[in-house]
C-alpha positions as CSV (number, residue, x, y, z in Angstrom):
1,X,-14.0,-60.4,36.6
2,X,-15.0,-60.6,33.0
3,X,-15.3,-57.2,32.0
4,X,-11.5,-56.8,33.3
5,X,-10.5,-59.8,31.3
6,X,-12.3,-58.2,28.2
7,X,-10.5,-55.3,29.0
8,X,-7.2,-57.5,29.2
9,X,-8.1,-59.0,26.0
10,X,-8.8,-55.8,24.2
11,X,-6.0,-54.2,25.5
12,X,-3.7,-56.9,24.8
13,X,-4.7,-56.8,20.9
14,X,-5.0,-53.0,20.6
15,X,-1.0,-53.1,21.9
16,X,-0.4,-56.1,19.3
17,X,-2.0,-54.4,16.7
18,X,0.1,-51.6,17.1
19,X,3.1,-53.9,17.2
20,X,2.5,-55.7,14.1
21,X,1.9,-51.9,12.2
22,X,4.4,-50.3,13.7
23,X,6.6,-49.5,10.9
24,X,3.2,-48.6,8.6
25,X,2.0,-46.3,10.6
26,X,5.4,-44.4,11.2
27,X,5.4,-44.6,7.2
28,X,2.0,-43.1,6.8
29,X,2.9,-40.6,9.7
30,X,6.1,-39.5,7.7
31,X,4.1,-39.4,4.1
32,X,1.4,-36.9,5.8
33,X,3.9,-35.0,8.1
34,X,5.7,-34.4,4.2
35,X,2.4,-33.6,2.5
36,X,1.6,-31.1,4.8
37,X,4.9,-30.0,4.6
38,X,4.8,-29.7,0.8
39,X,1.7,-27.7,1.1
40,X,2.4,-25.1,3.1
41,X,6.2,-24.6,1.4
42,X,4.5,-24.8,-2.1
43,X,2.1,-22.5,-1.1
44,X,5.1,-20.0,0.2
45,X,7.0,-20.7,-3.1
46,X,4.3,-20.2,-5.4
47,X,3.8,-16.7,-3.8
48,X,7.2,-15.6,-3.6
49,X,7.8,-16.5,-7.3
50,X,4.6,-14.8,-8.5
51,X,5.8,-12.0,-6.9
52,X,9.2,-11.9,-8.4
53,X,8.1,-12.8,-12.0
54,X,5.6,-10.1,-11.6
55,X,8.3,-7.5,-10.1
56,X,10.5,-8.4,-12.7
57,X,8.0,-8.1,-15.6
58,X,7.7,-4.5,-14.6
59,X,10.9,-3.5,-14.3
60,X,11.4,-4.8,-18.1
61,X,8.8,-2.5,-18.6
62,X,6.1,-4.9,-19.3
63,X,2.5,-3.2,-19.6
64,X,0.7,-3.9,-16.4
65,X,-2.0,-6.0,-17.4
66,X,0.3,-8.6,-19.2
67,X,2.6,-8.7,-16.0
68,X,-0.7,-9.1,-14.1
69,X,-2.5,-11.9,-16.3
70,X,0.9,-14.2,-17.0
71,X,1.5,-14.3,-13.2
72,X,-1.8,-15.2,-12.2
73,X,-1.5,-17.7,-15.0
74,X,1.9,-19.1,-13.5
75,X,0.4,-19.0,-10.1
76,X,-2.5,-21.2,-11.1
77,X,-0.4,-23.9,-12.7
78,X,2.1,-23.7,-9.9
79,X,-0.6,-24.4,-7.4
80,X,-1.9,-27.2,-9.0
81,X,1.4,-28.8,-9.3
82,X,2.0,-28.6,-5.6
83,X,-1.7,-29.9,-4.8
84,X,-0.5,-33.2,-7.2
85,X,3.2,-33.4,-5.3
86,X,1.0,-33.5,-2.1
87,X,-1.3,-36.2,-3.1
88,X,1.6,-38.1,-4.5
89,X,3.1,-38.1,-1.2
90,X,0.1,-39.8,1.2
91,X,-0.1,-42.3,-1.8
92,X,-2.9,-41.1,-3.9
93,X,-1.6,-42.4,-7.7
94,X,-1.7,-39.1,-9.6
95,X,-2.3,-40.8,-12.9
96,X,-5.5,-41.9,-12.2
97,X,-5.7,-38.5,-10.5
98,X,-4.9,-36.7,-13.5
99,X,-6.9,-38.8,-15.8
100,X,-10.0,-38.3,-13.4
101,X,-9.1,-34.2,-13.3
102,X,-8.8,-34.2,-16.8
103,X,-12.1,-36.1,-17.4
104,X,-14.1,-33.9,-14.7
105,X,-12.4,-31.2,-16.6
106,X,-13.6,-31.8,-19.5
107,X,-17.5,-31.9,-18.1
108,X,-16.9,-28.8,-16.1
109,X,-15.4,-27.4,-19.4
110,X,-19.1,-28.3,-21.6
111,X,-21.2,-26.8,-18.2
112,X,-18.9,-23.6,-18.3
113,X,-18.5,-23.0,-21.7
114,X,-19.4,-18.9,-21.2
115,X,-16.5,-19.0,-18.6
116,X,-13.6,-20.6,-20.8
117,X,-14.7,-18.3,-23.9
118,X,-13.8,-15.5,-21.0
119,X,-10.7,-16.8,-20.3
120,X,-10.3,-17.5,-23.8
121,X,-11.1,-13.7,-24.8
122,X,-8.9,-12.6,-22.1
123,X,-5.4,-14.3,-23.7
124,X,-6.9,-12.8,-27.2
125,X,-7.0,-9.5,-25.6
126,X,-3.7,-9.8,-24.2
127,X,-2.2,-11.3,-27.3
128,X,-3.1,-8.8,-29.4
129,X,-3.4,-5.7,-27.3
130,X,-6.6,-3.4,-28.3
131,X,-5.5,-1.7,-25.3
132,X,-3.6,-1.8,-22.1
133,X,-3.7,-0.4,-18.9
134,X,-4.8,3.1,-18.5
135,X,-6.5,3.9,-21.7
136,X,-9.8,5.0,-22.0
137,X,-11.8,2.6,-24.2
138,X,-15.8,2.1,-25.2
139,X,-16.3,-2.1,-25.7
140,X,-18.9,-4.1,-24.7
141,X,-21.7,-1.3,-24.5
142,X,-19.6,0.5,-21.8
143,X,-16.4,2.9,-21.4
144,X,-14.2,3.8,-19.1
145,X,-9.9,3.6,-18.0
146,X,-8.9,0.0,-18.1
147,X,-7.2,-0.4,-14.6
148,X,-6.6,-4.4,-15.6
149,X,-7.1,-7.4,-17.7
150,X,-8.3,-10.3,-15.3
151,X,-8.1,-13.9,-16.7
152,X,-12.0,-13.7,-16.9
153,X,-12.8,-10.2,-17.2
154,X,-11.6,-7.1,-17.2
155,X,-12.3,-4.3,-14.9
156,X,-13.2,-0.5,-16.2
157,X,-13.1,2.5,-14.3
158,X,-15.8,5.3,-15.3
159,X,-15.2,9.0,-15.3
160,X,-17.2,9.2,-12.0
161,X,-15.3,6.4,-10.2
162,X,-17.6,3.6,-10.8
163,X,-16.2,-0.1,-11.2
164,X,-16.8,-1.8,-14.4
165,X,-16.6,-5.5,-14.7
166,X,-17.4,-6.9,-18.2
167,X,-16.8,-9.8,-19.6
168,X,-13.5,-10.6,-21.9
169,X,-16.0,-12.4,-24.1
170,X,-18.2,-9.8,-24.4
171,X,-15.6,-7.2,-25.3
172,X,-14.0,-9.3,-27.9
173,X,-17.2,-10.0,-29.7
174,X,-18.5,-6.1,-29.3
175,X,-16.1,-3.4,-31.5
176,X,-14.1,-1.9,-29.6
177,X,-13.1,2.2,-29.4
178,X,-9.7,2.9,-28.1
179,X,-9.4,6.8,-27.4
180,X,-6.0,6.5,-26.4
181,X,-4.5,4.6,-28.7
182,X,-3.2,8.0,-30.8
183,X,-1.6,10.5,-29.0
184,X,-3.6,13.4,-30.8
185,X,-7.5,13.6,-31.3
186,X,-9.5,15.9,-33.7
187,X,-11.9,17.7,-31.8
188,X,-15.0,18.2,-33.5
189,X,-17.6,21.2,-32.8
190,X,-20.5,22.4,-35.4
191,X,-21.6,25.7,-34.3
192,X,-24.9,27.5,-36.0
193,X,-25.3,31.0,-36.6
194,X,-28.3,32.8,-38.0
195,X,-28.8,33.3,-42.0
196,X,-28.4,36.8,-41.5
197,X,-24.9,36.7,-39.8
198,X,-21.8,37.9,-41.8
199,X,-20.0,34.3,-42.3
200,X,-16.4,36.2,-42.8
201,X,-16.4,37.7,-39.8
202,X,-18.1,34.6,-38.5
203,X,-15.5,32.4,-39.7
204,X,-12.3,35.2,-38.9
205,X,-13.8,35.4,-35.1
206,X,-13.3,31.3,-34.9
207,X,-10.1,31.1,-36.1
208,X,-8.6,33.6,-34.0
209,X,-9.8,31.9,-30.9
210,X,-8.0,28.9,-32.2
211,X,-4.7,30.7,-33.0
212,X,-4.8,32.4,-29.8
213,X,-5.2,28.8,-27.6
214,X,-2.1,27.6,-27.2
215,X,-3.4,23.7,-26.9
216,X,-4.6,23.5,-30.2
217,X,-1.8,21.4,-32.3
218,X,-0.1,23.6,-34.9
219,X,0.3,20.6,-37.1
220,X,-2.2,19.2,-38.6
221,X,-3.3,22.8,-38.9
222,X,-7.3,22.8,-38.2
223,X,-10.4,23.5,-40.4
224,X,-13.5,26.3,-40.2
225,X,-15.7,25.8,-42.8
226,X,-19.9,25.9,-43.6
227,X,-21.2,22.8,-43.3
228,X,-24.5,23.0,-43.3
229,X,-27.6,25.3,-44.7
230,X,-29.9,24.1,-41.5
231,X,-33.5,24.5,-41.0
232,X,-33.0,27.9,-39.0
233,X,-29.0,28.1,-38.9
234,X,-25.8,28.1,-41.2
235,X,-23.7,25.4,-39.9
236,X,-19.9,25.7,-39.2
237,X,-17.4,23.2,-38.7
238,X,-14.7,24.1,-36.1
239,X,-11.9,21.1,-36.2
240,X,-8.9,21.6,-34.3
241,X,-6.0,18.9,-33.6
242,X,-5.3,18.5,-30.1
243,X,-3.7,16.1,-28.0
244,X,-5.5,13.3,-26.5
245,X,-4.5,14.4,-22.9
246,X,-6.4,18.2,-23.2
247,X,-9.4,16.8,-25.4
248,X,-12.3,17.2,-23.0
249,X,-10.6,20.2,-21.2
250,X,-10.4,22.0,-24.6
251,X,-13.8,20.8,-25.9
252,X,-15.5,22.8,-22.7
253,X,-12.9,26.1,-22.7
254,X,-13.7,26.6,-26.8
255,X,-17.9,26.6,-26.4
256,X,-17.5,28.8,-23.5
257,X,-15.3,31.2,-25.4
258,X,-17.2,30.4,-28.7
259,X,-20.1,32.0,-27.5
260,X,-18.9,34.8,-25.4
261,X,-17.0,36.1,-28.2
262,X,-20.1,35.4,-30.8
263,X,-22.3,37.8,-28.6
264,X,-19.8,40.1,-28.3
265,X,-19.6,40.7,-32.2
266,X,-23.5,40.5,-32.4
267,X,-23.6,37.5,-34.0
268,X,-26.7,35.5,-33.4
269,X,-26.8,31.7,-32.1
270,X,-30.4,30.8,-33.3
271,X,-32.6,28.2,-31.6
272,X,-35.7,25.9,-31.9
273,X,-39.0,28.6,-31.7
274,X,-42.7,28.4,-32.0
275,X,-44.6,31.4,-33.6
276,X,-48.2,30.5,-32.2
277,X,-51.3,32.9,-34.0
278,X,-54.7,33.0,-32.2
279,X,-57.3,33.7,-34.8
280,X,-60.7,34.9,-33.5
């Protein structure tokens, strides 16, 4: 009989309990049912209007990598505004909350100091735009396409399809070559013939291969000229304007047809020998 009475008894209080908290627990019930709520429409929300501000910077045109780092900016601060809302709701004071963040903060902030000096970089970078999505750049003892500015680093595509990620930091501190930034290039070739090659003829064979490639720009015109009395070669400049776009292509067409047109005129490429005598 006394365990049922204890069971009574403890039955009897759970129920009065209940009773007397009735209305706090609906309350606490509500505040967590809205939290939750909050959460998962804040969540929704924040994506959606990422989205759009991100859709929207594009259609104005925006360059890529600003539309991608302001919206991932936006969504950041967005987030964190609907994580405070939340905890406001179940009770949690978000003053003290936001003091203790921004304290925590601040000591995350002195162990990560590499990682803010990233993100740091990264709004430099955007700011003053060394270059933007798409352009073929050497900085921070790499090169590559820029396929985007991240808020921490920013991502390089190599001409055989390798990924990239360096640092901002460490492309804002390194110089930085932008190859696309002009929409025409000088392409530079030094070519040797022998001493005893006729340099007119030389000179008239160069310039008609670049008067005869279309790609080369008309304007600025280009330059043929010696250079150079070498060690075993005269050394001839051959600096055509081209545009960016046909730089490399060009570069490889005008030493093929360089050469083939030098040995069919006789003329002499010289190269590193060794005269060895045997004395007996």
């Amino acid at each position: 009989m006394i365990p049922e009475q204890l069971n009574a008894d403890f039955l009897q209080q759970t129920q009065g309990w209940f009773a007397t908290n009735q209305t706090l627990l609906i309350a606490y019930a509500v505040n967590i049912a809205a939290a939750i709520l909050i959460l998962v429409a804040g969540f929704m929300l924040v994506g959606l209007l990422t989205r759009t501000a991100n859709g929207m910077l594009k259609k104005r045109k925006v360059d890529n990598t600003i539309a991608d780092f302001v919206t991932s900016m936006l969504k950041y601060a967005l987030l964190a505004f609907v994580i405070i809302a939340a905890m406001g709701r179940v009770g949690v004071q978000t003053a003290s909350f936001v003091a203790v963040v921004g304290a925590a903060g601040l000591a995350v902030g002195l162990a990560l100091q590499g990682s803010l000096s990233n993100f740091a970089a990264g709004v430099l970078l955007i700011g003053f735009r060394f270059f933007k999505d798409g352009d073929y750049i050497e900085a921070g003892g790499t090169a590559g396409t820029v396929r985007s500015i991240q808020v921490f680093t920013t991502i390089l595509m190599t001409a055989d399809n390798r990924m990239i990620v360096v640092p901002n930091s460490k492309i804002l501190n390194d110089k930085i070559v932008n190859y696309s930034a002009e929409k025409t290039r000088r392409l530079d070739l030094e070519i040797g013939v022998a001493y005893d090659a006729d340099l007119k003829a030389t000179k008239e064979i160069l310039m008609a291969i670049l008067d005869a490639e279309p790609r080369v720009l008309k304007e600025p015109g280009y330059r043929v000229a010696v250079s150079n009395l070498g060690a075993s070669s005269v050394d001839i400049i051959v600096r055509p304007w081209v545009n960016a776009s046909d730089y490399w292509a060009l570069k490889f067409d005008l030493l093929e047809k360089i050469k083939n047109e030098l040995d069919a005129n006789n003329i002499g490429i010289p190269f590193p020998q060794m005269d060895v005598h045997l004395i007996k």
